[in-house]
C-alpha positions as CSV (number, residue, x, y, z in Angstrom):
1,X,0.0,0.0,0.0
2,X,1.3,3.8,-0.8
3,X,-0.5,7.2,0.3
4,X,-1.3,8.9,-3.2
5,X,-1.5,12.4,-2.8
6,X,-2.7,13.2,-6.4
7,X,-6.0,11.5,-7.3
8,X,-9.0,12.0,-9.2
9,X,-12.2,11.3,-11.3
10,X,-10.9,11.5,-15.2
11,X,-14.9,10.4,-16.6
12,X,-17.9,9.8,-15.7
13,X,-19.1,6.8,-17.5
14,X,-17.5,4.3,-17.8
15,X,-16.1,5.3,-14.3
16,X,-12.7,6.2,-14.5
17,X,-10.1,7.4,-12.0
18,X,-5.9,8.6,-11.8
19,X,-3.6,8.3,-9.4
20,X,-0.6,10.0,-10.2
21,X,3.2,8.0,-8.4
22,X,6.5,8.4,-8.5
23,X,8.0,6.3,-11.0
24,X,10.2,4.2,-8.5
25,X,7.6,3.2,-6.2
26,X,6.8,-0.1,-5.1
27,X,3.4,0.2,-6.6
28,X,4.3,1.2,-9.7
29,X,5.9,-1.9,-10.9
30,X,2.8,-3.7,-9.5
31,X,0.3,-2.0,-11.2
32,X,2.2,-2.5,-14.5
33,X,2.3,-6.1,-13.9
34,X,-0.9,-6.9,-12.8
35,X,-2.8,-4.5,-14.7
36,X,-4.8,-3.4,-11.9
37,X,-4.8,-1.2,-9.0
38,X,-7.2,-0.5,-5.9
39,X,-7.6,3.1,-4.3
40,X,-9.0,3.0,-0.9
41,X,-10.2,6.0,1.2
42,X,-9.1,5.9,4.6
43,X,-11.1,7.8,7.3
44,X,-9.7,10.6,9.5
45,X,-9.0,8.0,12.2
46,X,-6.9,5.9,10.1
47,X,-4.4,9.1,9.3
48,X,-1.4,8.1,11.4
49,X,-1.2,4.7,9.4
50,X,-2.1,6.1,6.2
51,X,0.5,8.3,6.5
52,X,3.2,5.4,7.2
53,X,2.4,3.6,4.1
54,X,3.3,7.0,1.9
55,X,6.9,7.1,4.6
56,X,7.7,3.7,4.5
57,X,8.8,2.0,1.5
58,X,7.6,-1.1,-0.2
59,X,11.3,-2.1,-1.9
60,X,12.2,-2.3,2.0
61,X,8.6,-3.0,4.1
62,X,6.0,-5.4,3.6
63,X,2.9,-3.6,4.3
64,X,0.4,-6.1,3.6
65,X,-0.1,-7.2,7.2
66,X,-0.9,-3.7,8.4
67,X,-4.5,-3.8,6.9
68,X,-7.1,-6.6,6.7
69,X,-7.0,-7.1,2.7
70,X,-9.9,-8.6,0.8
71,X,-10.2,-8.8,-2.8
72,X,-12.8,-8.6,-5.4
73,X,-13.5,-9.7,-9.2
74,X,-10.2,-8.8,-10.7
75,X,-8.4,-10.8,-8.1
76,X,-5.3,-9.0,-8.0
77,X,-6.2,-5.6,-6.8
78,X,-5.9,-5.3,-2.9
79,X,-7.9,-3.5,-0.9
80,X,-8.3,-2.2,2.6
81,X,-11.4,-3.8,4.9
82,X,-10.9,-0.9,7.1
83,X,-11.3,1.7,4.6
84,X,-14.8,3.1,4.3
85,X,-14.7,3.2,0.3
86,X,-12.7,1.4,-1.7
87,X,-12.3,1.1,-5.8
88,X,-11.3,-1.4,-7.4
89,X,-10.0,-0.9,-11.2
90,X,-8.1,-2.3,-14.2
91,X,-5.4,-0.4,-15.7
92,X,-6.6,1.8,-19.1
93,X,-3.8,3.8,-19.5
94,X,-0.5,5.3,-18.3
95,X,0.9,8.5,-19.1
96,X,4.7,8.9,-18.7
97,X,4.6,12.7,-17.2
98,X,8.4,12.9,-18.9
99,X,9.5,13.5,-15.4
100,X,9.9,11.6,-12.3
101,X,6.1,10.9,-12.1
102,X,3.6,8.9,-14.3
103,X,-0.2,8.6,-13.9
104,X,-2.2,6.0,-14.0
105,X,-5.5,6.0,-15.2
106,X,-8.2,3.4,-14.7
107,X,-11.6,1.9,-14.9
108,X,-13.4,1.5,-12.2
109,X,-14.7,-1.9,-11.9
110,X,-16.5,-2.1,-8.4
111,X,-16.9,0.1,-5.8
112,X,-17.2,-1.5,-2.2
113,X,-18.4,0.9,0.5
114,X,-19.3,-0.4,3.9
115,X,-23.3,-0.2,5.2
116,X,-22.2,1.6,8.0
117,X,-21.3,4.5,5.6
118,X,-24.3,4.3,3.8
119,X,-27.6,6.7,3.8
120,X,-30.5,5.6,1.8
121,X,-28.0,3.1,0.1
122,X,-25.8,5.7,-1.0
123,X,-21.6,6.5,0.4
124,X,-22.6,9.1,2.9
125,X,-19.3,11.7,3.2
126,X,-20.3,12.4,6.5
127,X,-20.2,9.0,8.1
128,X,-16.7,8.2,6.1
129,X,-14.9,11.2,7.7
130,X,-12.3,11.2,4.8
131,X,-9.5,13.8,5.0
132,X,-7.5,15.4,2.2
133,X,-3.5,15.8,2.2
134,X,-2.8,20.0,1.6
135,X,0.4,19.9,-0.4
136,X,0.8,23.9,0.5
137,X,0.8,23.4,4.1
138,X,2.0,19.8,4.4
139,X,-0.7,19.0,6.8
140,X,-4.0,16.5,6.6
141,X,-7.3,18.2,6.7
142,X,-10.5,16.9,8.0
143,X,-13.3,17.5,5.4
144,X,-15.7,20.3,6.4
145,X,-19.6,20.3,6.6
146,X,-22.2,20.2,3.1
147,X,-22.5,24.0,1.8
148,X,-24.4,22.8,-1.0
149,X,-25.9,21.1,-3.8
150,X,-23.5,20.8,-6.8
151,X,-24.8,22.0,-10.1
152,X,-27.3,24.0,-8.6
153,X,-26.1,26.7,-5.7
154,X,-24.7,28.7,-8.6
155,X,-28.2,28.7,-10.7
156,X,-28.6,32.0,-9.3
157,X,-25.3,33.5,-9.3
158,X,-25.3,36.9,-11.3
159,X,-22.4,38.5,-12.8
């Protein structure tokens, strides 16, 4: 497992997702050969280990026993039990950044999202209590509160 610090949606449908590593990380080479990768979203009370698997390396530390893993249809994409969200997807693409980073780009296959974290059968934000890694400040932040419905608070905006 590595902390990924740049992630994103790329589309919509199909589902599709980046994660952008350093080219000499552990999980690089795996995702190259097994075609797959897994992003997991740890909750604020899982920061202190989250932030140990982007510290310690996986040339020189087996992290595997640190989490209880479980897998799903593609079979070789780890993930995280204690993670409230989890994404599993097979590699579509990677884009060699002509630096020292690539990104990976794939479709997402399943999602898994415990019912604890559910409301009305849908991954409630609130119950997850992800956090977010600030590059500026170096620090984790806890997400905030709702402020509004997307496509829609800024119907009424006027120039």
């Amino acid at each position: 497992y590595v902390a990924v610090a740049y992630c994103g949606m790329v589309q919509h449908e199909p589902p599709m997702i980046e994660i952008t590593l350093n080219k000499v990380r552990y999980t690089s080479i795996g995702i190259k050969e097994n075609k797959t990768f897994s992003v997991n979203l740890p909750s604020e009370d899982m920061a202190e280990i989250t932030d140990y698997c982007g510290i310690a390396s996986g040339h020189k530390t087996d992290k595997s026993g640190l989490f209880t893993n479980f897998y799903g249809e593609l079979k070789t994409a780890p993930m995280i039990e204690q993670c409230p969200l989890s994404f599993e997807c097979e590699l579509v693409k990677v884009v060699d950044l002509d630096s020292s980073h690539e990104i990976f780009i794939g479709k997402i296959i399943q999602t898994y999202v415990g019912e604890e974290y559910l409301t009305n059968d849908l991954p409630d934000v609130k119950k997850m209590k992800p956090f977010v890694y600030s590059m500026y400040d170096r620090h984790y932040w806890k997400v905030g509160e709702k402020i509004g419905p997307a496509y829609n608070i800024g119907k009424n905006f006027n120039k």
